[in-house]
C-alpha positions in Angstrom: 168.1 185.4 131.5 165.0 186.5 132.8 163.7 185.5 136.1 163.1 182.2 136.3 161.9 182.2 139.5 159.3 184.9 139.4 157.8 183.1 136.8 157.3 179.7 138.1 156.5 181.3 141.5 153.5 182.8 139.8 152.4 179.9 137.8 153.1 177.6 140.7 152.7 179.4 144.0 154.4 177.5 147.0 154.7 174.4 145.0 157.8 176.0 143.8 160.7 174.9 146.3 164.4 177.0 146.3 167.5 174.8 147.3 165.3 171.5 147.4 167.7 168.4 148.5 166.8 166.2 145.9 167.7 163.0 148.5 164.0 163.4 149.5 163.4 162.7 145.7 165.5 159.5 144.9 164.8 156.1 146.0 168.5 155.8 147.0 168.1 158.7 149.2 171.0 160.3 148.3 171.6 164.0 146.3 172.0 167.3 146.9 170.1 170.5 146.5 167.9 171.6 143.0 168.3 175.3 142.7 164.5 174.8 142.1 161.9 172.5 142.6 158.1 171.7 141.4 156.1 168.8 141.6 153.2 168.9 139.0 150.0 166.6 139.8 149.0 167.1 135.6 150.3 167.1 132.1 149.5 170.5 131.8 151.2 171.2 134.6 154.3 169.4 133.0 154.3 171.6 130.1 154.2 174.7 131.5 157.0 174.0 134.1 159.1 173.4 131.0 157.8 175.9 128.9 158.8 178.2 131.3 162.2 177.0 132.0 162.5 177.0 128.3 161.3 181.1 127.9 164.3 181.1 130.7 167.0 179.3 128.8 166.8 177.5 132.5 168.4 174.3 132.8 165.5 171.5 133.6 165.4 168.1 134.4 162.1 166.1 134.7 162.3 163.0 137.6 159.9 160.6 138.1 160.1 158.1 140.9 163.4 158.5 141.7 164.4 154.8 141.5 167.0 154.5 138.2 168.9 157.8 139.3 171.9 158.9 141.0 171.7 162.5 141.6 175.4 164.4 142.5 176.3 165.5 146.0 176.1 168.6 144.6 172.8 168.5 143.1 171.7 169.9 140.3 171.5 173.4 138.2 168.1 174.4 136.9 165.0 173.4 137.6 164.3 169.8 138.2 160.2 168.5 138.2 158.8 166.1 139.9 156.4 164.0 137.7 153.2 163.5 139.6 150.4 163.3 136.7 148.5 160.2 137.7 145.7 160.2 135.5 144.8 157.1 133.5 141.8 154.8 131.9 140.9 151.6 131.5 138.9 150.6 128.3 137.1 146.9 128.0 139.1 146.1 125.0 142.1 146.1 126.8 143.4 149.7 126.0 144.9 151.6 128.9 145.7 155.3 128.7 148.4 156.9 131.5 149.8 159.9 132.5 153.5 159.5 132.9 153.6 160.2 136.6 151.9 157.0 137.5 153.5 154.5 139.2 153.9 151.7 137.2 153.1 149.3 140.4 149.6 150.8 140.8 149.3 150.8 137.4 149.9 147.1 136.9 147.7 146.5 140.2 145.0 148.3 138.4 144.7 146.8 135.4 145.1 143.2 136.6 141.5 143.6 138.8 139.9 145.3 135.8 141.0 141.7 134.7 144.1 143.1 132.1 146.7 140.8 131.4 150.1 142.0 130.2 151.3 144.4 132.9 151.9 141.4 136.0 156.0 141.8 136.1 155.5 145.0 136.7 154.4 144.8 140.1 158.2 144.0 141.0 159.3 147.6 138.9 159.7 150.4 141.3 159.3 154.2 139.5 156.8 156.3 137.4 155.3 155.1 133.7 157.2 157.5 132.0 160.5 156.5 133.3 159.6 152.7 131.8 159.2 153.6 129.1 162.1 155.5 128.2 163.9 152.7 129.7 161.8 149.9 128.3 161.6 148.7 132.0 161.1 144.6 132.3 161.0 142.0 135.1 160.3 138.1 134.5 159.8 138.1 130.8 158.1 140.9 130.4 158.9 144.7 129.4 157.2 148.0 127.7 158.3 146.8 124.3 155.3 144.3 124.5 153.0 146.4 125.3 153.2 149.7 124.7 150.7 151.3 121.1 151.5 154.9 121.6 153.5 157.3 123.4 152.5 160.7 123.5 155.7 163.5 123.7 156.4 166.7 124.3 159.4 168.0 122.0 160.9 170.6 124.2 162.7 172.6 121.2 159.5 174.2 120.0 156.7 173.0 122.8 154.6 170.8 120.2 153.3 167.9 121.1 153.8 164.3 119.1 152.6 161.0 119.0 154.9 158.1 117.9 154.0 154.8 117.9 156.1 151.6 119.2 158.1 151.0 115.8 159.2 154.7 116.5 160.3 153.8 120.1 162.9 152.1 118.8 162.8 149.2 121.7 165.7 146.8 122.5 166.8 145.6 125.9 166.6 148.5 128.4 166.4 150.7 125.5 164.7 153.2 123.7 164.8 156.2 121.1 164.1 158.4 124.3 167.2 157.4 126.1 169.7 160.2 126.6 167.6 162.8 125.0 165.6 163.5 128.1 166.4 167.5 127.5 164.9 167.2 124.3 161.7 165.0 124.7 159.2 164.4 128.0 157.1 161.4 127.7 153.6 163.1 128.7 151.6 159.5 128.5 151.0 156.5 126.8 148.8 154.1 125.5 149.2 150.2 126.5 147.3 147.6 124.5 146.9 145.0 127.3 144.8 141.7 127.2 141.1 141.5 128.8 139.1 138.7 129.8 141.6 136.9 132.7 140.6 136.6 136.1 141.0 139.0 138.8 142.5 136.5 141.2 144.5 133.9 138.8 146.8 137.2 137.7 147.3 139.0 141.1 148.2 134.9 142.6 151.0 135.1 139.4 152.0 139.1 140.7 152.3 137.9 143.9 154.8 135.1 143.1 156.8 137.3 141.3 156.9 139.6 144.7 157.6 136.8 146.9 160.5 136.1 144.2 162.0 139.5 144.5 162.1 139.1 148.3 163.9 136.1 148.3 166.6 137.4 145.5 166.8 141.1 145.9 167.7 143.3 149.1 165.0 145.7 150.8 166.2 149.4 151.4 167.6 152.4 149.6 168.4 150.4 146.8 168.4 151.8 142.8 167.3 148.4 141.7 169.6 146.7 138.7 172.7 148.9 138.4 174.2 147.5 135.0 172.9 146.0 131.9 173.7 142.4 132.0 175.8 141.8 129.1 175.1 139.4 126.3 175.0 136.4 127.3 175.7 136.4 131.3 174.7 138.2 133.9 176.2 141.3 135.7 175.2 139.9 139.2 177.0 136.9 138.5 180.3 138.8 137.1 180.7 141.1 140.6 180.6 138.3 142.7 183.0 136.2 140.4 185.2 139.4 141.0 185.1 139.0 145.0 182.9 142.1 145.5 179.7 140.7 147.0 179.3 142.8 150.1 181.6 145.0 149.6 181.7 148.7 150.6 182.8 152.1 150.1 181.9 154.3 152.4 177.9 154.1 153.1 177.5 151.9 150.4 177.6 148.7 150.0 177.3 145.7 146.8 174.4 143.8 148.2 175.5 140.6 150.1 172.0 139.1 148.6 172.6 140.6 144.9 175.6 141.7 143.8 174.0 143.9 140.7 172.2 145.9 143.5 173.9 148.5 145.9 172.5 149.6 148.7 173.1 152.6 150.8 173.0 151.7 154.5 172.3 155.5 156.0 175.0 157.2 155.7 177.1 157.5 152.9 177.1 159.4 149.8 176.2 159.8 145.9 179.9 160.1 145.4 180.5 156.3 147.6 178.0 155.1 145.5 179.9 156.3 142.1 182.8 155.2 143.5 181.7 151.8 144.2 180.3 151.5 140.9 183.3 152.4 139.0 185.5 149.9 141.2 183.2 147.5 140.4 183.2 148.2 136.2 187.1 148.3 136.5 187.5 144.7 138.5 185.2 143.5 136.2 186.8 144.1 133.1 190.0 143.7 134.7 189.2 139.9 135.8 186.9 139.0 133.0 187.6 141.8 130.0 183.8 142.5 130.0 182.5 146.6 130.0 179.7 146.7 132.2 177.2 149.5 130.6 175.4 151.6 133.5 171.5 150.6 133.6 171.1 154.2 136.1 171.1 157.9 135.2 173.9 159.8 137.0 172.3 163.1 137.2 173.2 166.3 138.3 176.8 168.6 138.9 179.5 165.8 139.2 
């Protein structure tokens, strides 16, 4: 292997970090160190972080918000990147093009004062663009799937860039072609065919409910937001705290006493409480009701 760090540090400069605890990274606050570290602010950026790591045979992982991961104790191998291209545009017909570092939030916020329509549930997502739509990301009726035109990849086994459109994507619930293959295929933007003409104010009144809904139904803090899929026909929530577990703890984590499908890590516990608390949750579940709950988090990292 050649060195991988003399290259990025000349491409990068003293945006390249050694040892970075990747707890400052995650919105559960909770991982251990990357052997390297570089947050890009463009898409060129991205492609030469991985082009690099590629020319390396370095292991690389690319995070975006931090919200749908659980990164090991023990961190992770390689070179992880920190998505920050922000760029994006708003057309008049109701075409929106983004760089995959942009928060989906400010994205939604965006749009709805250009007077878009389409992208209101998303003011209660946490995480980047790109992350969404790998994970076809939804909230209240909405998701990606219903939105998205075209998503424009890189294909990290040759470098060359590709443009597939939705049918291509694949899209069922919390689903996509892109899921599991993110060391093959970084989503560098994409193109969102949202609905002009509303009003301003009549769309952010309809965001804001769906905020004041959260508050009342999710818990605030170090949360990673939904941690399983709900299975067909019920919902995961309601399974845990069939099983007895809401509130429960391991360690520094607990099973939300206000949600039981959201953990929360209350300061000072671990990534490996918050495993553990999520397989003693799967196995009393299936246990009590014979239902498999499927993981809607990343475990990432050396476990």
């Amino acid at each position: 292997m050649s060195d991988p760090g003399a290259a990025l540090q000349a491409r990068f400069g003293d945006a390249l970090r050694r040892d970075e605890p990747l707890a400052r990274y995650t919105v559960a606050r909770l991982g251990g160190p990357a052997d390297w570290l570089v947050a890009v602010r463009s898409r060129a950026d991205l492609v030469d972080a991985v082009r690099i790591a590629q020319a390396a045979n370095l292991p690389w992982l690319v995070l975006g918000g931090g919200a749908n991961v659980l990164a090991a104790d023990a961190g992770l191998r390689g070179l992880v990147i920190v998505n920050r291209a922000r760029d994006f545009a708003i057309a008049e017909d109701g075409t929106v093009t983004a760089d995959s570092g942009m928060n989906l939030s400010t994205l939604g916020r965006r749009c709805m004062s250009q007077g878009l329509a389409g992208l209101e549930w998303a003011v209660n997502v946490p995480g980047t663009v790109g992350g969404a739509v790998v994970n076809n990301a939804g909230a209240h009726g909405g998701d990606m799937a219903g939105i998205v035109r075209e998503v424009t990849l890189l294909d990290a086994a040759d470098l060359s860039a590709a443009t597939w459109d939705v049918a291509q994507m694949d899209y069922a619930y919390r689903h996509s072609a892109l899921k599991g293959a993110r060391d093959r295929y970084v989503v560098l933007g994409v193109t969102l065919a949202l609905e002009p003409g509303h009003d301003p104010a009549t769309l952010n009144a309809r965001a804001d409910a769906f905020v004041a809904h959260r508050k009342q139904t999710q818990p605030p803090g170090a949360s990673l937001g939904s941690i399983f899929k709900n299975p067909p026909g019920d919902y995961a929530g309601r399974l845990i705290e069939a099983a007895g577990l809401k509130g429960f703890a391991i360690g520094g984590v607990q099973i939300s006493p206000v949600h039981a499908n959201f953990f929360v890590h209350t300061g000072q516990g671990t990534a490996s409480d918050y495993r553990a608390l999520i397989e003693h949750a799967q196995a009393a579940v299936e246990a009590r009701f014979g239902v498999a709950l499927a993981l809607e988090i990343e475990c990432i990292g050396d476990w």
